[in-house]
C-alpha positions in Angstrom: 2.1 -13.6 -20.8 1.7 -9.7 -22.2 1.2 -6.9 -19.8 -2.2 -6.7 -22.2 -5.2 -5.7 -19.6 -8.2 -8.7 -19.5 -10.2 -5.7 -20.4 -10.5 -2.8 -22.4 -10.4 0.1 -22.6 -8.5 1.3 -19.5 -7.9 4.8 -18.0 -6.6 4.5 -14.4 -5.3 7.4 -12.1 -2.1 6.6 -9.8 -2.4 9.5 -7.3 0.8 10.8 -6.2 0.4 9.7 -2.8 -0.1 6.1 -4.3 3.4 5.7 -5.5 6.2 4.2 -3.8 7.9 6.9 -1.6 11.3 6.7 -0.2 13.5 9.5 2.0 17.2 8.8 1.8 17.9 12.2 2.8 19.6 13.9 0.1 17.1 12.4 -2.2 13.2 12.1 -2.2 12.6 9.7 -4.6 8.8 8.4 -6.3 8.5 5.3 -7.7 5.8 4.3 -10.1 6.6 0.9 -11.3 8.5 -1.9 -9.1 12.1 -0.6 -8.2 14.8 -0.9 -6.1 13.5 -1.8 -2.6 10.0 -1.6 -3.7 8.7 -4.5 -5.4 4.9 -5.1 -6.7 4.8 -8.1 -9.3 1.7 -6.4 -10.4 3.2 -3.2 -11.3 6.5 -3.9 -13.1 5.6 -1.9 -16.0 3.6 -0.5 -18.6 3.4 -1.4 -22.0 7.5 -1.2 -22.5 7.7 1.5 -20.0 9.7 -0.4 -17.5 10.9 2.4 -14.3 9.1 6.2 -14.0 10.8 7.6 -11.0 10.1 11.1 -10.0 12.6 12.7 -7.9 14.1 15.6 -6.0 17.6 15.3 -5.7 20.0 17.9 -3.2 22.5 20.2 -3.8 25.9 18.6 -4.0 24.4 15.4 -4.1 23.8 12.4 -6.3 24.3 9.2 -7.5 28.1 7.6 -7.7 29.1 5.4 -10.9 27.3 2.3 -11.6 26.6 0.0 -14.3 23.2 -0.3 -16.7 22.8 -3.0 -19.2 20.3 -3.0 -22.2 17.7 -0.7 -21.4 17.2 2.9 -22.7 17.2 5.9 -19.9 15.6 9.0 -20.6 16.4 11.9 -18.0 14.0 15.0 -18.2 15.0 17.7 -15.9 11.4 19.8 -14.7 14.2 22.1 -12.9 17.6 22.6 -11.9 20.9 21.1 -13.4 22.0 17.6 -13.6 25.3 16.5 -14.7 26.9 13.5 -16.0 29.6 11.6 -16.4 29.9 8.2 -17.9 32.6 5.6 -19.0 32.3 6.4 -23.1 34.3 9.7 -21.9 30.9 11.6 -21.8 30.2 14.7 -19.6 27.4 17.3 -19.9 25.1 19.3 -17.9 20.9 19.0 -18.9 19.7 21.8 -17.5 15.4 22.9 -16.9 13.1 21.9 -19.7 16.5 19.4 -21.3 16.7 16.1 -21.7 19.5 13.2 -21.5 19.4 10.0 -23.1 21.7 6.6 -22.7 21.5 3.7 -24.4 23.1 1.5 -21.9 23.6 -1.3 -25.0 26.2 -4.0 -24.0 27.4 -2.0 -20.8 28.2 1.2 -19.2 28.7 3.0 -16.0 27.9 6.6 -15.3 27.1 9.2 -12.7 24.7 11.6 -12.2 25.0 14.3 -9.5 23.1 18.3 -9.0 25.4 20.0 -10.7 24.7 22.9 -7.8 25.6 23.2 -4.7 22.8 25.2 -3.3 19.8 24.1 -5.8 17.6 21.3 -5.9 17.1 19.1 -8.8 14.1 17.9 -10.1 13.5 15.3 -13.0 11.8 12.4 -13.7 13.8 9.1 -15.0 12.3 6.8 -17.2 13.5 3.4 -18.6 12.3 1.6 -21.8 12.8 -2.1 -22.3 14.9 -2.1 -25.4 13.6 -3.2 -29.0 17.3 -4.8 -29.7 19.9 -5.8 -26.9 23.3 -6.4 -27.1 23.5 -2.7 -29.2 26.4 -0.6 -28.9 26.2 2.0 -25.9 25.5 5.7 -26.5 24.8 8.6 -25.0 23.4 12.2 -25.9 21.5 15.1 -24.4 19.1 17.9 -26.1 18.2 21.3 -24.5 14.5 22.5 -25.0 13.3 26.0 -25.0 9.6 26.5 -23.2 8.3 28.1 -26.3 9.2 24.4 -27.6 6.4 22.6 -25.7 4.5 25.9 -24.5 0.5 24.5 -25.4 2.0 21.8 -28.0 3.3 18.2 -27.8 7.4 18.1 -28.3 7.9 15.0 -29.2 11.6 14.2 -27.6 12.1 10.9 -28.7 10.7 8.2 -31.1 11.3 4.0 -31.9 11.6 3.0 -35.3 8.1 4.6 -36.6 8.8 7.3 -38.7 8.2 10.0 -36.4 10.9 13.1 -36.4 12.6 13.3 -33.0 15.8 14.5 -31.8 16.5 11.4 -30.2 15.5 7.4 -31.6 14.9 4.9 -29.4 15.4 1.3 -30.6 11.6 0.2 -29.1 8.1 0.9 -30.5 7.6 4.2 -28.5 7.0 7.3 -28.1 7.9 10.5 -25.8 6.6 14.0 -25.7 6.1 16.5 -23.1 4.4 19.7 -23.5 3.9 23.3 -21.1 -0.4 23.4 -21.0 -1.2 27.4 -20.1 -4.8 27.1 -19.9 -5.1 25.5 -23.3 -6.5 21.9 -24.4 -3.9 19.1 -26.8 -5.2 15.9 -27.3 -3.5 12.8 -28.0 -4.4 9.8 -30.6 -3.4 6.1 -30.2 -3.7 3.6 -32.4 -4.9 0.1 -31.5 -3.5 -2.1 -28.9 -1.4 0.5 -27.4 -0.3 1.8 -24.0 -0.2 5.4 -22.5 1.0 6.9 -19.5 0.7 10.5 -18.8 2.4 12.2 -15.9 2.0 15.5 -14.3 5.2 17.4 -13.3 3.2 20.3 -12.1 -0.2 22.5 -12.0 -3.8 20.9 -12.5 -5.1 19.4 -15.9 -8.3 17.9 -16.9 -7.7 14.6 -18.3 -11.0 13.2 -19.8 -12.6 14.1 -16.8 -10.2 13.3 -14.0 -8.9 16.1 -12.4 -5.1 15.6 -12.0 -2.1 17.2 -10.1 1.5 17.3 -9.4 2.8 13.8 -9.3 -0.8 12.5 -10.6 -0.3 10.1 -13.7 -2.9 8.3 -15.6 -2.2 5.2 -17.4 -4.0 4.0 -20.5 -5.0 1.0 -22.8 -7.7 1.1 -25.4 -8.3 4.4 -25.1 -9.1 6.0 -28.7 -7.8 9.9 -27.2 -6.4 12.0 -24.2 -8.0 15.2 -23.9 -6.0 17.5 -21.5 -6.9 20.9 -20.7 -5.5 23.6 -17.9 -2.1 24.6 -16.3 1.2 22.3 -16.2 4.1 20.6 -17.2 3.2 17.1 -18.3 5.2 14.0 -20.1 3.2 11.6 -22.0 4.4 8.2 -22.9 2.7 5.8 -25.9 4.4 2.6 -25.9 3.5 -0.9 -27.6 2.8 -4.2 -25.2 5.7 -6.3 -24.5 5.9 -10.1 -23.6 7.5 -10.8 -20.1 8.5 -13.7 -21.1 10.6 -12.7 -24.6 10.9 -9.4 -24.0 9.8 -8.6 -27.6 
């Protein structure tokens, strides 16, 4: 079985308020896909896009070390500071408009905690099926300037396609973000393939659905995205994957 729709093409809107929601406090968390507590068997992912989580994390606060196992994490900090620390030795600090990547590969535990004690933290976490398991683990982490993505795609990181990007994901896909200041990008797929577009902040046009902060739209068959007005956004283009291989 593929996650490939009956029909085509598709352009659906997930309103913010239409995600899973949980309050533990210290963290206000947003799921979009099946996660954790929440569990929809008709929503475990999109395309390879396995986990979009969207959440506000306190100051001080965190999550302790624990494992991951072959699946490729990308962290993308809208604002504040995050910090990490893993068991490869690795510890950094992503800061606003940075992103952190881990290959969890064979194994590896890590934390990740607001690296202020005053400030909230804001990011989305995203998880990609991988296109090999059993890899070695790695990690790394990029900072971004705004004048990077200001009214242009940044494409962040990139699968075995030939694209340039800082960081290479082992998966057919693709992940960009860009800073829209009352300007219009467009986006082209190819064939067969899966989009997911999520708003951080502001208001965007997207082919004629008026989106907002914590809006996404997801995608299949559709030719182009045209998205024009004010806000951060992160786009995904992934390929389909089989549930029942993986592949």
């Amino acid at each position: 079985m593929t996650t490939v729709p009956s029909h085509t093409p598709t352009f659906t809107v997930q309103r913010a308020s239409e995600r899973a929601f949980f309050d533990h406090g210290w963290l206000q968390t947003y799921h979009s896909f099946s996660f954790a507590e929440y569990f929809d068997p008709k929503n475990l992912h999109w395309g390879a896009l396995r986990v979009f989580n969207d959440d506000t994390i306190a100051g001080g606060a965190g999550f302790p070390t624990h494992p991951h196992r072959d699946m490729e994490i990308i962290t993308y900090v809208f604002s504040g500071a995050l910090e990490h620390r893993d068991s490869m030795g690795n510890h950094g600090v992503v800061s606003s408009g940075g992103v952190q990547f881990m290959s969890a590969g064979t194994g590896v535990r890590h934390s990740e905690y607001n690296a202020s004690t005053t400030q909230s933290l804001h990011l989305v976490q995203m998880w990609v099926l991988p296109g090999k398991l059993n890899q070695p683990p790695l990690y790394g982490q990029k900072d971004f300037t705004i004048d990077d993505r200001r009214n242009r795609w940044l494409t962040v990181a990139s699968g075995p396609n030939g694209l340039d990007a800082p960081i290479r994901l082992t998966q057919d896909a693709t992940f960009r973000v860009a800073r829209l200041e009352d300007e219009q990008l467009v986006h082209d797929f190819g064939p067969q393939r899966y989009g997911f577009l999520f708003v951080g902040d502001g208001a965007l046009d997207v082919n004629g659905e008026t989106l907002r902060a914590g809006d996404a739209a997801r995608v299949f068959g559709i030719s182009r995205l045209a998205i024009k007005g004010f806000g951060d956004i992160v786009l995904w283009d992934t390929c389909a994957i089989d549930e029942e291989t993986g592949a």
